[in-house]
Structures are given as C-alpha cells and as structure tokens.
N, C-alpha and C positions, 0 to 999 in steps of 0.2 A: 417461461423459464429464464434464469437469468444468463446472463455474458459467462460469469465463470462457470456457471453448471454447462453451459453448454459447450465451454472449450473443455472441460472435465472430462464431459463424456466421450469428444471426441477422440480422446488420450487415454479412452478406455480405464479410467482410472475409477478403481471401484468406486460407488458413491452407495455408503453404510449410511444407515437412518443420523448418526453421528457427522460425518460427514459433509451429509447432506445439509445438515443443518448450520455448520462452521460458516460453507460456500455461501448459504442463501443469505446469512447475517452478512455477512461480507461482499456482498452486492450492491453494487450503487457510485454513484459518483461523487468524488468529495468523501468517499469512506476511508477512515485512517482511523481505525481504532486499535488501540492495547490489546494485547492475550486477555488481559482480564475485564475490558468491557466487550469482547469476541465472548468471552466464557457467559456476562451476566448475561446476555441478550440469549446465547443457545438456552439456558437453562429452562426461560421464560417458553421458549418453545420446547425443549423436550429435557424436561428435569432431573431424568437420569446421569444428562451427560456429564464426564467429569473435568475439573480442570485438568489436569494432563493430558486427555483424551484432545482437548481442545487444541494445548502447548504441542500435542505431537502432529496433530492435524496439519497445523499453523505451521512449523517447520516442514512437510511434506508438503505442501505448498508452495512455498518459500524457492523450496529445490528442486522442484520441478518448473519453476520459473511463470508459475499461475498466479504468485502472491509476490510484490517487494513488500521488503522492510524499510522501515524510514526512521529515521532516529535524526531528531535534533537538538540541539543545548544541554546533553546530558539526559532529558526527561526519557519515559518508558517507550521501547521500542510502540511503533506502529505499523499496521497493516494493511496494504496500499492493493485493493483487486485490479488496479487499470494498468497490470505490469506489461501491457500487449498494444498500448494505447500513450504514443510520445509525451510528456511533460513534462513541468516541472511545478514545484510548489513554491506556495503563499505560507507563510506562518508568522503566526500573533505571537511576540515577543511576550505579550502580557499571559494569557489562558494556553497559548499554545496550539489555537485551534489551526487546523492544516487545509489548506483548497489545493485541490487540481489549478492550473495554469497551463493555455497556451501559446506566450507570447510568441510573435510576428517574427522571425528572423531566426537563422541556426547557431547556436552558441557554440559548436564547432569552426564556422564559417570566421565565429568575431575573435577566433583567439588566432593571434597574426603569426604569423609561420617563425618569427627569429623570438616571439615569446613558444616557439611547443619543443625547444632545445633538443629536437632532434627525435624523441618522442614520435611514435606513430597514434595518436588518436583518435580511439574509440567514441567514445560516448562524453560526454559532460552533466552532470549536475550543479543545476544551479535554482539556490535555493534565493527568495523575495522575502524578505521580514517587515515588518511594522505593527500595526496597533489594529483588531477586528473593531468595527463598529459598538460592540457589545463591551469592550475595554477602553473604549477611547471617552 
C-alpha cells in the first residue's frame, strides 16, 4: 500500500474507488504531476473517473495537508505527495521537469538574523534551477 494511502486511512478519510485511485497515481517519489496528467493516468485505471472528480479530490488533499501544490515560472500548477517528508526542488528551466532534493544544511539556519527584519521564521522554500540531462 502506498505512503499516502496509508496516511489517508489513518485520517480516516474516506477512500472511494475515485479516491483511491487520485492517491495511488500520485504515489511515488519525484511525482509532481498537473490535475490533468493526475486525470490521464486515473482514467487509464478507472475510466469512469471524471475531471472535476479528480480537480475536487486534488484540492481535498491539498487541505488536508496530504498533497503540496508547486507552481513554478508561470506553468500549470503541480502535485507534490511527499508533503510529510522535508525538501526542496530541482527544476529544468528547459521542460520543467521537477526532482525531490535533499541538500546538506537548514535554509532557515543560512538566512542571518539582521537579513529575517524581525520576522519570526517558519519554514523556507527554496527552489534549484538549470538544465535536466534530457534538455541539455
């Protein structure tokens, strides 16, 4: 069973043959896919399902804190299951393709106290850009 189905079920959070199927595609490491390659891949396993079915799933997720959203340069939002598991991302300037990352050191730690202007900080993202292999 995967990571997110299994934190699902412990949140008691119903899991509909629909459902089910959103989580299971969105399983894995390095997954950051669109609503609508989330949509092609359910279909392929249960055909009925529909796109809004999917869009509504994927926002119930989302807010429940079992799914991040990742948006970068403009392109279509993406859907990140490893929202329980510290990182940060890689992204190919060229295709856009997105990795999981986890560099050595805390990016909270590197931002110096007279640059966080008095700010009490949370969390950091920080995103790594260049060229995938497959682009270069």
């Amino acid at each position: 069973m995967s990571d997110l189905l299994v934190r699902l079920r412990g949140r008691g959070w119903r899991l509909t043959a629909q459902r089910r199927v959103v989580a299971e595609v969105l399983d894995g490491d390095h997954v950051h896919l669109t609503a609508d390659e989330v949509h092609a891949r359910a279909v392929q396993r249960l055909p009925e399902i529909s796109r809004a079915t999917v869009y509504n799933t994927l926002g119930e997720l989302v807010g429940l804190g079992e799914v991040m959203e990742v948006a970068t340069d403009g392109r279509a939002r993406r859907y990140d299951p490893n929202a329980h598991r510290p990182h940060q991302h890689l992204v190919c300037s060229g295709c856009g393709t997105i990795r999981d990352v986890h560099p050595a050191g805390d990016p909270l730690a590197d931002l110096p106290a007279e640059q966080r202007f008095g700010f009490a900080v949370a969390t950091a993202e920080v995103t790594y850009r260049g060229i995938c292999p497959a682009c270069a």
